[in-house]
NUROBA-915024 format. One record per atom (N, C-alpha, C): x, y, z. Coordinates in steps of 0.2 Angstrom, whole numbers, plus 2048, in hexadecimal, padded with zeros to 3 digits. Layout:
<sites>
XYZ...
</sites>
This chain:
<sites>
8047FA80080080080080480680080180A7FB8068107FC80581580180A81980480B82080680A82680580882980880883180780E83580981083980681283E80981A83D80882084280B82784180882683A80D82E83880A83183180F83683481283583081A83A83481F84283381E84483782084D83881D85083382485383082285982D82785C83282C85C83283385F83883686983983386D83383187283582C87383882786983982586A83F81D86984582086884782686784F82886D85482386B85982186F85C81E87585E82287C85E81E88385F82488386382788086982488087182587D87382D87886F82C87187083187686C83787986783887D86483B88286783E88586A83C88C86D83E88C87484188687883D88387E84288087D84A87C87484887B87285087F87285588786E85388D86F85988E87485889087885389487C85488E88185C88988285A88788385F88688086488687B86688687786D89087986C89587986B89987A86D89C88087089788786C89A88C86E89589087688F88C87788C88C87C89088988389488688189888188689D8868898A28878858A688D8848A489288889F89688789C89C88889E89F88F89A89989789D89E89A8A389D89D8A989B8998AF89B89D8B18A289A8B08A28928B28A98908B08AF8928A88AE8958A58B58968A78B689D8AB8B28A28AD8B28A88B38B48A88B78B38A38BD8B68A28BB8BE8A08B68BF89C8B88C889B8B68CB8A08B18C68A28AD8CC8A98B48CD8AE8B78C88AF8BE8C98B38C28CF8B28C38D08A98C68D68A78C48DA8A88BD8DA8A68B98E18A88B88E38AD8B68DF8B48B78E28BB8BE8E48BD8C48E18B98CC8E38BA8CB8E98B98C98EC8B28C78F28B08C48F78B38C08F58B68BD8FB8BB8C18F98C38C18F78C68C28F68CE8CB8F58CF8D08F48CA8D78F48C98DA8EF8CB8D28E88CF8D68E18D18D58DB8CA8D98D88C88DA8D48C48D98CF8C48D58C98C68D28C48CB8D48BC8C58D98BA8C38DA8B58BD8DB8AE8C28D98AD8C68DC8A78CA8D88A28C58DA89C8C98D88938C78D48938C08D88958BA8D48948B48D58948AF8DB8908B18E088B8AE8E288F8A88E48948A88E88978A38EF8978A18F289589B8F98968988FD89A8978F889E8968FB8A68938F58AC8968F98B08958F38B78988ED8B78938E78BA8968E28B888F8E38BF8898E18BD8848E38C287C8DF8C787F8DB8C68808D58C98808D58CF8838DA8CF88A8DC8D488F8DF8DB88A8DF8DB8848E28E18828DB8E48808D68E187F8D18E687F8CE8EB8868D28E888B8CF8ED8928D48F08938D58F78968DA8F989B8DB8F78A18E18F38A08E28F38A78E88F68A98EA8FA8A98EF9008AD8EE9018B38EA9028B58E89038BD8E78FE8BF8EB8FA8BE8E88F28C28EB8F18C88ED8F18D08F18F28D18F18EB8D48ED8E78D48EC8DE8D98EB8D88D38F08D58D28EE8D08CC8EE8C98CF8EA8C58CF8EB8BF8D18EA8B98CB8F08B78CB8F18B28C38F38AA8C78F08A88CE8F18A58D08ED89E8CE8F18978CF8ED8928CB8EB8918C58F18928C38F18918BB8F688C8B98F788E8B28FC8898AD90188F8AB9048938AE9078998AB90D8968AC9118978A591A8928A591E8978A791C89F8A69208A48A891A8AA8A991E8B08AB91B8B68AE9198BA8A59108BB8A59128BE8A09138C489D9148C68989178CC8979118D189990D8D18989088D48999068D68A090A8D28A69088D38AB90D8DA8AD9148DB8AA9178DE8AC9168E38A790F8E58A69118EA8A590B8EE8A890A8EC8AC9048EF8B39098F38B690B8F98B490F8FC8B990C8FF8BE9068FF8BF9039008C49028FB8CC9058F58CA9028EF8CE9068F08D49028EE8DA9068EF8DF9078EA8E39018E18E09028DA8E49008D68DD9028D18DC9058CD8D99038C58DC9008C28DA9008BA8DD8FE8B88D59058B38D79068AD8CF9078A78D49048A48DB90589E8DD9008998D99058938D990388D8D790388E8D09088908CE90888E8C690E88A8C391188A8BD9158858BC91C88A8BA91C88F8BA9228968BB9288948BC92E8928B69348918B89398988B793889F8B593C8A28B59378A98B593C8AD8B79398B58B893C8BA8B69398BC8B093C8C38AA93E8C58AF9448CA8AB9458D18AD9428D78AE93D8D38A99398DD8A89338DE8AF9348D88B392F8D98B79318E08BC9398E28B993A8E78BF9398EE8BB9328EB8B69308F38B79288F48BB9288EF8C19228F08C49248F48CA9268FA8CA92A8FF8CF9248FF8D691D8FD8D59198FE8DA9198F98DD91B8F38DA91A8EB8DB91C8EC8E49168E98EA9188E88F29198E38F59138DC8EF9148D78F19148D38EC9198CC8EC9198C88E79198C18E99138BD8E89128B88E99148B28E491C8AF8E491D8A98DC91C8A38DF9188A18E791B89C8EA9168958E691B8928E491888A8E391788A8D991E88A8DB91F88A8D39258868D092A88A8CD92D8838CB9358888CA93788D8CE93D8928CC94288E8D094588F8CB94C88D8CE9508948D09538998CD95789F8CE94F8A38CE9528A88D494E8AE8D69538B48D39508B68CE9548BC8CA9578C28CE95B8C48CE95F8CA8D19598D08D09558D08CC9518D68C994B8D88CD94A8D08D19448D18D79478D68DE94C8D98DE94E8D98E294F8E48E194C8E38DC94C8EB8DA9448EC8D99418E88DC93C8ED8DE9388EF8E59348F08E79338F48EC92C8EE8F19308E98EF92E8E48F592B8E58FD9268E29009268E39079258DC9089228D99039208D19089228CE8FE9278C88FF9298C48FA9278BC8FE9248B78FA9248B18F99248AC8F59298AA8F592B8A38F092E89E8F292A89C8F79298958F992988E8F592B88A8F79288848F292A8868EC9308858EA9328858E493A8828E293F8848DD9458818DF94B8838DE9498888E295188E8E395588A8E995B88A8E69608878E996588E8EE9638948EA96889B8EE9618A18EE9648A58F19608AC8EF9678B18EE9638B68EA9688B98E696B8BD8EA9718C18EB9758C38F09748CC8F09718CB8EB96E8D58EA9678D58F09668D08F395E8CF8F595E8D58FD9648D88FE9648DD9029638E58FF9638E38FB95D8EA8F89588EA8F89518E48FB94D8E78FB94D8E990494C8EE90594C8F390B9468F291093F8F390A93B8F490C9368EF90F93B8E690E9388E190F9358E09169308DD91692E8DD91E92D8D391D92A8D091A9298CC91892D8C59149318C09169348BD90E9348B49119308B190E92E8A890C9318A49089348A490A93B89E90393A89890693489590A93589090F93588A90693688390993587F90693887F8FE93F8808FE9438818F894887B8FA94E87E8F59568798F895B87F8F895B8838FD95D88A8FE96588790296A88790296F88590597388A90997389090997489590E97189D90C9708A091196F8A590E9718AC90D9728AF9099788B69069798B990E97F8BE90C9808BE91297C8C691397C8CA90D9798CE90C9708CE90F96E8C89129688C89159688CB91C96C8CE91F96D8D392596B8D992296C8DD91C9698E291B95F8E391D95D8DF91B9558E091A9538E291F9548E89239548EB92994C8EE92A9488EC9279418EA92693D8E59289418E09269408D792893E8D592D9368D592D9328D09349328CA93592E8C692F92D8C092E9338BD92B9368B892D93A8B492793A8AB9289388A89229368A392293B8A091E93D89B91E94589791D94388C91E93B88E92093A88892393D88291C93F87C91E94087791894587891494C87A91795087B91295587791295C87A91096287491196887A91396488091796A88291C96E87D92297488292297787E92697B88392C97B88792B97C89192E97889592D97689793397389D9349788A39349758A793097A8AF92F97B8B49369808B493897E8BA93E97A8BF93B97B8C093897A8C99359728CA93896F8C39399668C59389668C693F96A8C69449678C89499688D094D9698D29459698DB9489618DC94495C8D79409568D893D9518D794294C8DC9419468DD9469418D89489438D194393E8CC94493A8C99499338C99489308C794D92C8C094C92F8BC94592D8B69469328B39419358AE94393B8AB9409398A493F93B89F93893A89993893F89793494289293894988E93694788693594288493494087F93894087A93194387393394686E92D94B87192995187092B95687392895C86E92E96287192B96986D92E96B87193196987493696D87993B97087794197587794397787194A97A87994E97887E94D97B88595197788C95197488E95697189495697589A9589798A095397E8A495597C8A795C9808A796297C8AB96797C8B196497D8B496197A8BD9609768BC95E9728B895E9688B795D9658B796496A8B896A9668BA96E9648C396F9668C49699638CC96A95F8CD9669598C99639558CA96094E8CA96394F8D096994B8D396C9438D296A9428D396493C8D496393A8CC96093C8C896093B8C195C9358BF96192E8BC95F9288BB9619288B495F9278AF9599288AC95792E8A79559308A095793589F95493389695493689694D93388F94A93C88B94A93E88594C94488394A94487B94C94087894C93F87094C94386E94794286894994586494094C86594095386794395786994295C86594696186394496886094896C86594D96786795296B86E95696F86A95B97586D95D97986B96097C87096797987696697987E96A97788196696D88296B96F87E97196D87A97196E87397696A86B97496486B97596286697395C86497095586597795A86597D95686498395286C98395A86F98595787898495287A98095487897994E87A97394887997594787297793F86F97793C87497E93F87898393C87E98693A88298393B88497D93888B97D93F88F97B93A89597793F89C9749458A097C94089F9829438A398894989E98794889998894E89598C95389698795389598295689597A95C89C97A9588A197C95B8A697E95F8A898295D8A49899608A39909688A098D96689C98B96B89798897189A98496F89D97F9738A297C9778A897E9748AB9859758AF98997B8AD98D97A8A798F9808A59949868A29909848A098898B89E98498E8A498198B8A998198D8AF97F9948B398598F8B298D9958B499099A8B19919988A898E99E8A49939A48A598E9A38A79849A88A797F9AA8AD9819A88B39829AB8BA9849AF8BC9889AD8B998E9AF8BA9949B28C19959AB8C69949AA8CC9939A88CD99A9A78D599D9A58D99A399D8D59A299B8D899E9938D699F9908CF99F9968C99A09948C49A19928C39AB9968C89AE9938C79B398E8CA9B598B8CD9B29838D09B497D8CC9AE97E8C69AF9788C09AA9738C39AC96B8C59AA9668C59AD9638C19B09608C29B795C8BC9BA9568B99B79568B59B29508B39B09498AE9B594F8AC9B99498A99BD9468AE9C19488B49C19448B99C693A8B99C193E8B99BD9378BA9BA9318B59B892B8B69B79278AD9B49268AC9AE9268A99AE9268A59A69228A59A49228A799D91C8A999A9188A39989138A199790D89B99691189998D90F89D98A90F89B98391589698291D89998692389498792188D98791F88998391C88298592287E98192688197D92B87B97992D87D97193087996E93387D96992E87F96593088696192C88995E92588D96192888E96692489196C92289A96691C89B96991B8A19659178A696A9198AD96D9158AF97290E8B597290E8B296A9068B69689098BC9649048C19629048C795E9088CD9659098CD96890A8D196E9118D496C9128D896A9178DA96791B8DD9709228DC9709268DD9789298E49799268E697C9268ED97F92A8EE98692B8F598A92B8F59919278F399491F8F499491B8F69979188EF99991B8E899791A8E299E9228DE99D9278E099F92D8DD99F92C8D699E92F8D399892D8CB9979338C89979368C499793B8BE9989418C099393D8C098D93F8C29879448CA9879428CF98B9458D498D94B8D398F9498D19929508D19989558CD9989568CA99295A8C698C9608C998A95F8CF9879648D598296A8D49889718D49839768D89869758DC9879738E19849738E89839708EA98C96E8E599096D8E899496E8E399B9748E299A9778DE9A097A8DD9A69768E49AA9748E59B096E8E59B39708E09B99698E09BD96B8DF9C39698E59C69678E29CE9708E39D09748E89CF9798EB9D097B8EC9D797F8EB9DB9808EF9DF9888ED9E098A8F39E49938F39E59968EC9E69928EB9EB9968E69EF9978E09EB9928E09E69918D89E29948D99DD9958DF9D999B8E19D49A18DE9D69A58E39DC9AB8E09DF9AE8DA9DE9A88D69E19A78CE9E39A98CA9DC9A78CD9D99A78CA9D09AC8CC9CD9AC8D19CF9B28D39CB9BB8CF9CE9B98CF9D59BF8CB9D79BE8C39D69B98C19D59B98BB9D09BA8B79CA9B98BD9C69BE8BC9BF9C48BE9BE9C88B79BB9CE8B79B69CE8BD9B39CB8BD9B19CC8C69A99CE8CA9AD9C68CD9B39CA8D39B59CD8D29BA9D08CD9BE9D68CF9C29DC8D19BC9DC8CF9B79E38CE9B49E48D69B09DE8D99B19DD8E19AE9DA8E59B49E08E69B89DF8EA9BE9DD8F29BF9E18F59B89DF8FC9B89D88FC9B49D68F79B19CF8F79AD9CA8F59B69CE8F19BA9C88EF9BF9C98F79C59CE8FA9C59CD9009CB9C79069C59C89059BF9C390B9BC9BB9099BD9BB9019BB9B48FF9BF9B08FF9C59B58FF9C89B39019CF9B09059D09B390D9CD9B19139CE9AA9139CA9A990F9C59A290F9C299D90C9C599F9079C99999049CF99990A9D499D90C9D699D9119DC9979159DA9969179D399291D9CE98B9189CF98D9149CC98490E9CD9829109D498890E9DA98490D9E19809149E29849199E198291F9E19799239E097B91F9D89739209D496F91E9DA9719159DB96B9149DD9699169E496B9199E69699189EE9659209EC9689249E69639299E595D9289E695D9219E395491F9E195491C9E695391C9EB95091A9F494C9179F394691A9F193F9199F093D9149EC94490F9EA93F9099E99439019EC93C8FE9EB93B8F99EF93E8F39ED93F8F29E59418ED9E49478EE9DF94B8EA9DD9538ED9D79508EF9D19558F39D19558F89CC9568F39C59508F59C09518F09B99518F79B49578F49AF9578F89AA9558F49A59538F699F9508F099A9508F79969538F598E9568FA9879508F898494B8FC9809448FA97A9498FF9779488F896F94A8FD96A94390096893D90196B93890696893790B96B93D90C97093D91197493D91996F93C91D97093E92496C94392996F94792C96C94A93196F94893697494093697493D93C97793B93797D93993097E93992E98493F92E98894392B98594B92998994E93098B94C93698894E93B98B94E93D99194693999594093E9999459389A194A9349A094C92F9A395292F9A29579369A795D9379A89619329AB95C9309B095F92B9B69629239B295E9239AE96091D9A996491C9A59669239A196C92399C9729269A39729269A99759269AD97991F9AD97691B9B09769149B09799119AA9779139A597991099F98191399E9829199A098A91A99F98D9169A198C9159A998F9119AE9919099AB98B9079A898C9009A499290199F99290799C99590799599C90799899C90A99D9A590B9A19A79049A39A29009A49A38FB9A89A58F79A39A38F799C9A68F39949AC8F79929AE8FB9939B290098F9B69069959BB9029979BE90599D9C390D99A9C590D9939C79149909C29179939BB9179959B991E9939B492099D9BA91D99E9B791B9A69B59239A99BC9269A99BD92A9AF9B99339AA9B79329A59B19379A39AB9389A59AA9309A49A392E9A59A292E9AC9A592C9B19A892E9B69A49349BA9A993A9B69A893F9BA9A19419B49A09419B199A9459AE9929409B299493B9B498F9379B898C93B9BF99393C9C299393F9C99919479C99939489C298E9509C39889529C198594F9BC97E94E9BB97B9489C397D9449C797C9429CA9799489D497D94C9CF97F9519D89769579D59749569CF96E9589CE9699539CE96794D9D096094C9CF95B94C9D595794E9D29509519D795094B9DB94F94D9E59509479E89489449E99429489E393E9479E593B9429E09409429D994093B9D69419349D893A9329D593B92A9D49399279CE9419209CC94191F9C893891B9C59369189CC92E9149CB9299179C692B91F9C89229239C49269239BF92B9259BD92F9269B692C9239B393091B9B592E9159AF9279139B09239159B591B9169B491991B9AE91E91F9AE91B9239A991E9229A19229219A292391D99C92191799891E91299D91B90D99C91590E99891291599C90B91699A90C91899291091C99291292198B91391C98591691798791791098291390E98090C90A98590790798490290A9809009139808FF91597C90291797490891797590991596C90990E96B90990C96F90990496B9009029698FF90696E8F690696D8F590A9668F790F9658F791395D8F990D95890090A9589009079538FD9009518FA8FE9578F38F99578EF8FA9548EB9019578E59039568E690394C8EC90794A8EE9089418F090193E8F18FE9408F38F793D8ED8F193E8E78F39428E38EE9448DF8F393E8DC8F893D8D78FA93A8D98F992F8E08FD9318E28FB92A8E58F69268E78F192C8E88EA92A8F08EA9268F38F09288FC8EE9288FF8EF92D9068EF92A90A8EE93090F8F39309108F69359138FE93591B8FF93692090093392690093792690093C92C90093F92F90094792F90594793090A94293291494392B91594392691794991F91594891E91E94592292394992292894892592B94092992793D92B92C93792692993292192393391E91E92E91692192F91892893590F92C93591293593391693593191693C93091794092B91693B92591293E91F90A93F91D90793C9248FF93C9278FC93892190193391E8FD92E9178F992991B8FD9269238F89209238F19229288F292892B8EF92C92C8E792C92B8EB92E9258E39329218DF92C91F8E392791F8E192191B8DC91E9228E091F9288DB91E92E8D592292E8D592792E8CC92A92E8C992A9298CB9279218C892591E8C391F91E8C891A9238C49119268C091392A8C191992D8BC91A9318B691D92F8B692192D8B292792A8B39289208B092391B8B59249148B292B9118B792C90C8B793790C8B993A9108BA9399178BC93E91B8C094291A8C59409158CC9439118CB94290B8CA9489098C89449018CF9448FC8D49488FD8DA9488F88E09458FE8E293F8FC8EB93E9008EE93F8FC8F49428FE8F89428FB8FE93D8FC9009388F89049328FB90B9318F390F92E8F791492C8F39139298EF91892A8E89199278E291F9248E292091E8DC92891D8DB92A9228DA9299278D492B9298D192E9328D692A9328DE92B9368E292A9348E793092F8EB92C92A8EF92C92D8F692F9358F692D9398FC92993D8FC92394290291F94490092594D9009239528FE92595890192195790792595D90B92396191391D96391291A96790B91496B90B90F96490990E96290490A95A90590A95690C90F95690F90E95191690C95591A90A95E91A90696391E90296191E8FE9619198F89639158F595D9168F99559168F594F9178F394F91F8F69519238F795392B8F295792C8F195D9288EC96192C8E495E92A8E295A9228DE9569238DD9529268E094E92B8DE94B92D8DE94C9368DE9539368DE95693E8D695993C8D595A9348CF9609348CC95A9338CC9549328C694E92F8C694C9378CA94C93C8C894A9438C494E9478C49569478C095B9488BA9589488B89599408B395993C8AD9519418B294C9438B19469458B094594E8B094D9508AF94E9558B594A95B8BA94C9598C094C95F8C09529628C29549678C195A96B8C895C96B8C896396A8CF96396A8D596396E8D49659758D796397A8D895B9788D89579748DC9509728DC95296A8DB9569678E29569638EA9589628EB95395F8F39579608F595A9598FB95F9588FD96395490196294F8FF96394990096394290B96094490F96594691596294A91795A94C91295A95191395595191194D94E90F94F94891094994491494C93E91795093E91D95293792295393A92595594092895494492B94E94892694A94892594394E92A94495392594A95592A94C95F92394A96091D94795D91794896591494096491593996491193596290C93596890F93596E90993697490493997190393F9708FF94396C8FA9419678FE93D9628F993B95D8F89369608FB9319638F792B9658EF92C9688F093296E8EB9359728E493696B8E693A9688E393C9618DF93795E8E393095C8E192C9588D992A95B8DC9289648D89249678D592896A8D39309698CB9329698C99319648CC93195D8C89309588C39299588C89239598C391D95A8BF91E95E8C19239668B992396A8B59249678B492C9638B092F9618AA92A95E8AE9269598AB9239528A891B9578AA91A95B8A991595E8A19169628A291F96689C92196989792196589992696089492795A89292395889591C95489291595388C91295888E91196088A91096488291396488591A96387D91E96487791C95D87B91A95787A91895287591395387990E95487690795587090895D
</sites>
């Protein structure tokens, strides 16, 4: 019987045409949003100047970024990718000011990276470098990491970066480190963990570090001139073949470690100041001390709770003096019997000590001296009685310069007010510390950096300042004026004019004026007390105001 109508076609007769328009389109639907995720990427790079390319497994920078500007980009993140090297394209963000290429497969690093003169932070950790170029070392670094990767040395120019506070080489086959790494006079954190050192460089312990990690490495010796690394908070060293100090000491804790080093310090020198060791069992031991790589918290070491750790420096290796115990020591050492006119000049400088102290009557328990390098000229000033005492020390190390120091002791001595006590002094200077140290919390916790040790020269171009009452209050200042490479100091008159904004944006925010302080004293840095007072009405105000808010 017959049919009507066409005869149906084989689905294999469909015309090709009609076929291949169908993948193509089922292909390019597929595609679709990886690509429209990647411009939207460059497009918000374009507006907001963050560059956001992580995990999206890219080879090469994408083509396509030449249709956006990205000049002002100043944060790139090209982390988790397939990138074999740094691309050309990135360097030429001269604006960038952080940089993360972690986890890609990166064996070497252009030259021309060092035209990223803004570049602060560079992250290449977990890669595949062998040589860290001489050229990273020209630019204007604070926090460097290149961890995990297969550098065998660092380059010996690496003391020009100045400004470094930061530096992660952990997990390499690093064999020693330049010597030139005592310059980075900057240098807080240093990570070294997993290496294939075998010496520690003295040089690092003239650096301000407040967390050190040596830890899995071939170190069988801590130089004792690491026990003056007064402000070390952190300290990681397990793993290691130590030999001094032994294994026993280490597993106490950083105090002991130090104690340790303290006493092989005096026994190799058999200096004056070995006979005034500080008493560390007068003091208690701090909780956190629980064993190696003990860490005593964020609490950065100040005067104002005398800690174990203090009391450690050469630098201040008297305590608890008096005539008769000097004598007694002094006729107990080899050395100084055998330097007789060195022992009659000392004498004369105990005599000056007992002197001092009997000025100070009024107190109850031995006199402690303890040297903060955060101390200020203007505090150490207001405590004659103390740079007293310190001469005395210094006569007591350097008998040439005995019988000046001598007599300029005894004359300044025949003035001081009988109504002085050292107690309120160092009460008052305690309090005066706590207060800056309270400033540069209070600036460091809101703006989420980390300020030099110079608290005063890193406030008196009023950039971080202004950048405070901004977090607080945004607009409050509407123009900073702040450094360039290309001008990387401000003038007097722009660090006025940043200053006085931010005394008129305090006003305005309701500080009273009896707590502000004057324009001087932050261009100046003679008045921290002052602004610290300033800073911390300013958070009352905003704190009060908030409350009534809410």
């Amino acid at each position: 019987m017959a049919t009507l109508g066409p005869e149906p076609r084989p689905h294999s007769q469909l015309p090709s045409a009609a076929l291949q328009t169908n993948l193509s389109g089922l292909g390019s639907s597929t595609n679709l949003p990886l690509n429209r995720g990647l411009e939207r990427a460059l497009e918000d790079a374009a507006n907001s100047g963050f560059l956001n390319l992580s995990a999206r497994k890219l080879k090469e920078f994408p083509r396509t970024a030449s249709n956006y500007d990205l000049t002002d980009t100043v944060e790139a993140d090209l982390s988790k990718n397939r990138l074999m090297d740094i691309p050309s394209e990135v360097c030429h963000l001269v604006s960038l000011e952080m940089l993360n290429l972690y986890h890609n497969c990166i064996k070497s690093i252009p030259d021309t990276i060092i035209s990223l003169q803004s570049l602060t932070c560079l992250n290449i950790s977990r890669n595949q470098l062998s040589v860290l170029p001489a050229c990273v070392c020209g630019l204007p670094l604070r926090v460097l990491n290149a961890s995990n990767n297969k550098l065998n040395a660092l380059p010996e120019s690496i003391g020009q970066l100045t400004n470094l506070m930061e530096l992660d080489v952990s997990c390499n086959e690093i064999t020693a480190l330049p010597r030139h790494t005592g310059q980075l006079k900057a240098l807080r954190e240093l990570n070294v963990h997993r290496n294939l050192l075998c010496v520690l460089p003295e040089d690092l312990a003239d650096l301000p570090l407040v967390k050190f990690d040596f830890s899995c490495n071939k170190v069988s010796t801590i130089p004792v001139c690491y026990r003056k690394m007064t402000q070390l908070q952190s300290l990681q060293l397990e793993n290691n073949p130590l030999q001094s100090p032994p294994a026993q000491i280490c597993m106490k804790g950083k105090i002991h470690i130090f104690k340790y080093l303290t006493m092989e310090a005096c026994r190799s020198d058999k200096m004056v100041d070995a006979l005034y060791l500080p008493d560390i069992d007068q003091h208690k031991k701090l909780d956190s001390d629980s064993g190696v790589g003990s860490d005593n918290g964020d609490k950065r070491l100040s005067a104002t709770e005398p800690s174990d750790e203090d009391s450690l420096s050469l630098n201040v290796p008297m305590t608890n003096i008096t005539e008769e115990e000097g004598l007694s020591k002094d006729d107990s050492s080899e050395h100084i019997s055998a330097l007789t006119g060195a022992a009659h000049t000392r004498k004369h400088a105990l005599t000056c000590v007992d002197r001092i102290l009997k000025a100070c009557a009024d107190f109850d328990e031995p006199l402690r001296i303890e040297e903060d390098s955060n101390w200020t000229s203007e505090q150490t000033s207001k405590v004659n009685m103390i740079n007293q005492l310190k001469e005395a020390v210094e006569m007591l190390q350097d008998p040439n310069s005995c019988v000046t120091v001598f007599f300029r002791t005894h004359k300044t001595l025949e003035s001081v007010d009988p109504q002085f006590t050292m107690r309120r002094k160092m009460e008052q200077l305690r309090e005066e510390l706590e207060l800056i140290e309270q400033l540069r919390e209070s600036i460091e916790s809101r703006l989420k950096v980390v300020l030099p040790e110079d608290l005063g020269s890193s406030l008196m171009d009023g950039v971080v300042l202004c950048h405070l009452v901004n977090h607080i209050r945004p607009r409050s200042v509407a123009s900073i004026h702040v450094p360039s490479p290309a001008v990387p100091k401000l003038s007097m008159a722009k660090c006025r004019r940043n200053v006085e904004n931010f005394l008129d944006a305090c006003r305005k925010m309701g500080v009273p004026e009896d707590k502000l302080c004057l324009p001087h004293h932050i261009l100046e840095e003679k008045g921290l007390i002052k602004v610290g007072i300033t800073v911390q009405a300013l958070l009352d105000e905003t704190s009060a105001s908030e409350t009534l808010i809410t």
